[in-house]
N, C-alpha and C positions, 0 to 999 in steps of 0.2 A: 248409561251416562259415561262419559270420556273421563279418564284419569287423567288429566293434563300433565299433573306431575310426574308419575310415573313413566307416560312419554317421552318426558323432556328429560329423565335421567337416561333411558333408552339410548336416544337420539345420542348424548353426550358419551355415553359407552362408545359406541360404533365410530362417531367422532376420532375420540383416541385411541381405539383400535387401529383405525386407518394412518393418522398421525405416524405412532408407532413405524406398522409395515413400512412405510413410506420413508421415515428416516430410515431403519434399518438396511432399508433397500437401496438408498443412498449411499449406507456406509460404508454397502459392501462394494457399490463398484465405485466409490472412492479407493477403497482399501484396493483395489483393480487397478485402477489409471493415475495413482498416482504413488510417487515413487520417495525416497528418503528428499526430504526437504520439504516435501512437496508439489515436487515438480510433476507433470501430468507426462506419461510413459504408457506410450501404445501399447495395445496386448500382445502379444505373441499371434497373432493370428491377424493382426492388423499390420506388425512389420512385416510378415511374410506376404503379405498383400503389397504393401509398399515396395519391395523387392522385387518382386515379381513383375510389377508394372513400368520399374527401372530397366530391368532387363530386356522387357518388352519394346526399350526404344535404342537398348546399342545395338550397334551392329553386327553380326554374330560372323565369327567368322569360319572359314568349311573347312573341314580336315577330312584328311583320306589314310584309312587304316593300312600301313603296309606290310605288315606282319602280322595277324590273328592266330587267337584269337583275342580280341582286346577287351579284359573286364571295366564292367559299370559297378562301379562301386556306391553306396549311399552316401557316403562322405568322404569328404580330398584327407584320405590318410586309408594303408595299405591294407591294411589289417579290418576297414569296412567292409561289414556285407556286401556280395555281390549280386547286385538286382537284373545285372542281364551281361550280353558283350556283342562286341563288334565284331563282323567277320574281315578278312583279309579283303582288301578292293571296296568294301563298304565306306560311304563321305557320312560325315554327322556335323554339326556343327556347335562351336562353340559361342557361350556368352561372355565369360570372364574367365579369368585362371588366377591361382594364388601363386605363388613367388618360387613357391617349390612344385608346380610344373603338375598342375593337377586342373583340368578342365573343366568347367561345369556347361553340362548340356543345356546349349538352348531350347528352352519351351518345351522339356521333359526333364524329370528328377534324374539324377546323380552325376557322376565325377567319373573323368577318366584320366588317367597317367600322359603327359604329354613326352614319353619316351622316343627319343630323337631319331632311332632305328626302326617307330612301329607308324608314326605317326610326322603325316608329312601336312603342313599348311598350303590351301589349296587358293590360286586366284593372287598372288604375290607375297611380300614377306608384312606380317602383320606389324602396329607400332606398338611395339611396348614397350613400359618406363622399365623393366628388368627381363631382355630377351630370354637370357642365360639362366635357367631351373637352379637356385642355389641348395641347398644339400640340405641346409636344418629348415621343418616348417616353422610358419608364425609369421606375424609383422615384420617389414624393415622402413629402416629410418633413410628418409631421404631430408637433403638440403637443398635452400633454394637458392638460385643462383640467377634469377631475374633482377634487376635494378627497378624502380626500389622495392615492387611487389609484387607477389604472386596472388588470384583472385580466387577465392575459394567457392564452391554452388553446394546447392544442396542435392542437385543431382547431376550425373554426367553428361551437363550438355550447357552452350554456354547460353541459352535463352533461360535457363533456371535461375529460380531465385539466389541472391549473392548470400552467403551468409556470413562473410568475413573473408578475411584477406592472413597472406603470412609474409613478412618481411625477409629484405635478400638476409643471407645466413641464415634463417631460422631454422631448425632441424621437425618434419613433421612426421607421422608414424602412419604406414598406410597396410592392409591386409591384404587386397586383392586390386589387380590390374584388368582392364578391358582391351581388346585391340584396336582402339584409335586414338590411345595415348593417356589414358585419365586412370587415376588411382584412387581408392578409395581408403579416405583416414578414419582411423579408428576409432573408438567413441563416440561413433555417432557424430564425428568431424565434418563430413560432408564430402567431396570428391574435388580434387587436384585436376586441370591438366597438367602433363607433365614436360609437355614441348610447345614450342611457340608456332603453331602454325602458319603465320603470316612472316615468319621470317626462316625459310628454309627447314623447318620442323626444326630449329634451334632446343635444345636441352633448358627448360630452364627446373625441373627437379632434377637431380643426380642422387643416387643412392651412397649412404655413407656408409651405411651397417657393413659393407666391403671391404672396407679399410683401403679402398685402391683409386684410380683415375679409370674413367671411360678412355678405354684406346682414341678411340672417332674425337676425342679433344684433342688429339695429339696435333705439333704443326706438321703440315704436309709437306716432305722435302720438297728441294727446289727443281725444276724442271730442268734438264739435262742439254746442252746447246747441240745440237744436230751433228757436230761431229766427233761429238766427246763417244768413247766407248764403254754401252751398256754395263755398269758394275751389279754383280750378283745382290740378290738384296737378301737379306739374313731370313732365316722362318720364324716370325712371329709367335710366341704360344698361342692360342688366341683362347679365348672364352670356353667355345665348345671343347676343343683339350684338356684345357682344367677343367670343366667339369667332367669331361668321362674319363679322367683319369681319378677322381676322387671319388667317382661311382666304381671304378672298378676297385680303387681299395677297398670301399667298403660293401663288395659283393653285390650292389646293386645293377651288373651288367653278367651277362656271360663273356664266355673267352669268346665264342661268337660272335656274340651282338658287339664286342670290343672290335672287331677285325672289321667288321660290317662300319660301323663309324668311321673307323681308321680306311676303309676303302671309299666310301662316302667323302670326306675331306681332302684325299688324295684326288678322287675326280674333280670336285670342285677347282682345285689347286691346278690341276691340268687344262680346264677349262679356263681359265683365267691368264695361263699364261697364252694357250692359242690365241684368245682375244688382243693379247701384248704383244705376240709375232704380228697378224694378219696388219693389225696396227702399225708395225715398223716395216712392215714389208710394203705396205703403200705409201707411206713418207718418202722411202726411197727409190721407188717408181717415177716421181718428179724428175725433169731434168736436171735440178740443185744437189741430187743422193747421187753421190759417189759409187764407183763399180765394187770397191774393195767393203763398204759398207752394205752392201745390195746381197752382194757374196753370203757376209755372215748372217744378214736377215734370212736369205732363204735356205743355210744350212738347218737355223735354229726353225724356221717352218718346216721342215721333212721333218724332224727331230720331233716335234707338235705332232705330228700327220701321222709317223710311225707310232708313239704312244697310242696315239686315236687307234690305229690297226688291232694292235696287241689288247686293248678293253674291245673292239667289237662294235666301235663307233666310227663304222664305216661312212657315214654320214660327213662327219665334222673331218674325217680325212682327209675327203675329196673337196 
């Protein structure tokens, strides 16, 4: 014969046994996904997913090692383990960089040094909201400078969901830069762009942690009447000087890799004025250019030409 009762205390055990497991299993990945207040905070393993799938849609941009060998480090700071390196002539490409000039490889783990002497950007010059690798790592503070707002996403692209906006003056805090202009704020802020692409890549974050103005704000002198005579123009410090001059205070260059920079901005600088002769010297090829004006064009072009000689750029000589 059936103990009915006995059953039915049975049954009611197992009941609250399950009960039990069940909250507790609950409680624990409550105690998981959710965070002071209350608020629900993805795991460790679900933002690095998130992350991963962010990156998977910038656009990465290619560098070329010009000096090896170039260590991969596991984290953008110096003193990380080294997981592998780049050889000299080797392209890798990047997905972000942080503000102190540390690259994270695209769609393989680690970081490498974006050092101006090893490491050249490949396919044109990338857009970033902080070209110039500033000297202490962390966050910097940028201000906005759009009338009356700037549109915040939740990811770097402007089809993403909006999740707020920051007014002109507000000051916002961002950790890492991608090459087509977007920053990423901190706290889980969400991503800036940092230029107005429909109006000439117009500025509308500027970094403030600087204490300075962007040169490129500056007004553009005024254009020179054709027979006024060319005035010398002064030599800018520019960016790249200050900072390899505050890397080499602080031992972060050799006497080398110094001279190497310093010959790198001298050719630039060379190149730039060829482009200003070649330029003056077909102005005045018109019937309107004067002979006495013609003269000094093509003194200061030999002048171009023989520099070109003496670096071995026999090309841009001729």
């Amino acid at each position: 014969r059936v103990d009915w009762a006995r059953l039915g205390s049975l049954w009611l055990g197992i009941l609250a046994g399950a009960g039990t497991a069940s909250s507790s299993s609950t409680s624990a990945l409550a105690g998981k996904l959710e965070g002071p207040g209350g608020d629900v905070l993805p795991s460790s393993s679900t933002a690095a997913e998130l992350q991963a799938k962010q990156e998977q849609t910038l656009p990465a941009q290619e560098f070329q090692v010009l000096r090896g060998p170039l260590h991969v480090r596991a984290k953008a700071a110096a003193e990380s383990p080294v997981l592998g390196s780049k050889a000299e002539g080797e392209r890798f490409s990047g997905a972000r960089e942080t503000f102190d000039g540390w690259i994270k490889l695209d769609a393989a783990p680690g970081w490498v040094f974006k050092d101006q002497s090893a490491v050249l950007p490949i396919g044109g010059v990338p857009l970033l909201a902080l070209p110039e690798p500033v000297l202490e790592p962390g966050p910097q503070r940028f201000r906005v400078e759009q009338d009356p707002h700037i549109v915040v996403y939740a990811a770097p692209g402007r089809t993403a969901r909006v999740q707020g906006q920051k007014e002109l003056g507000e000051e916002v805090e961002a950790d890492a830069q991608t090459y087509n202009g977007w920053i990423r704020l901190t706290k889980r802020g969400g991503w800036a762009l940092a230029f107005d692409l429909e109006n000439d890549a117009r500025r509308v974050l500027r970094c403030s942690s600087l204490g300075e103005e962007d040169p490129s704000s500056a007004q553009a002198p005024l254009r020179q009447p054709a027979h006024a005579q060319p005035q010398p123009e002064p030599a800018p410090i520019s960016e790249a000087a200050r900072a390899r001059e505050a890397r080499a205070r602080l031992g972060l260059c050799s006497a080398g890799e110094l001279r190497l920079l310093e010959d790198q901005e001298a050719l630039q600088a060379l190149c730039g004025r060829l482009a200003r002769a070649l330029s003056a010297a077909e102005s005045v090829a018109t019937p309107a250019g004067s002979a006495a004006r013609g003269e000094e064009e093509l003194k200061e072009l030999r002048s171009c030409a023989e520099a070109c000689r003496q670096r071995g750029l026999e090309d841009d000589a001729r």
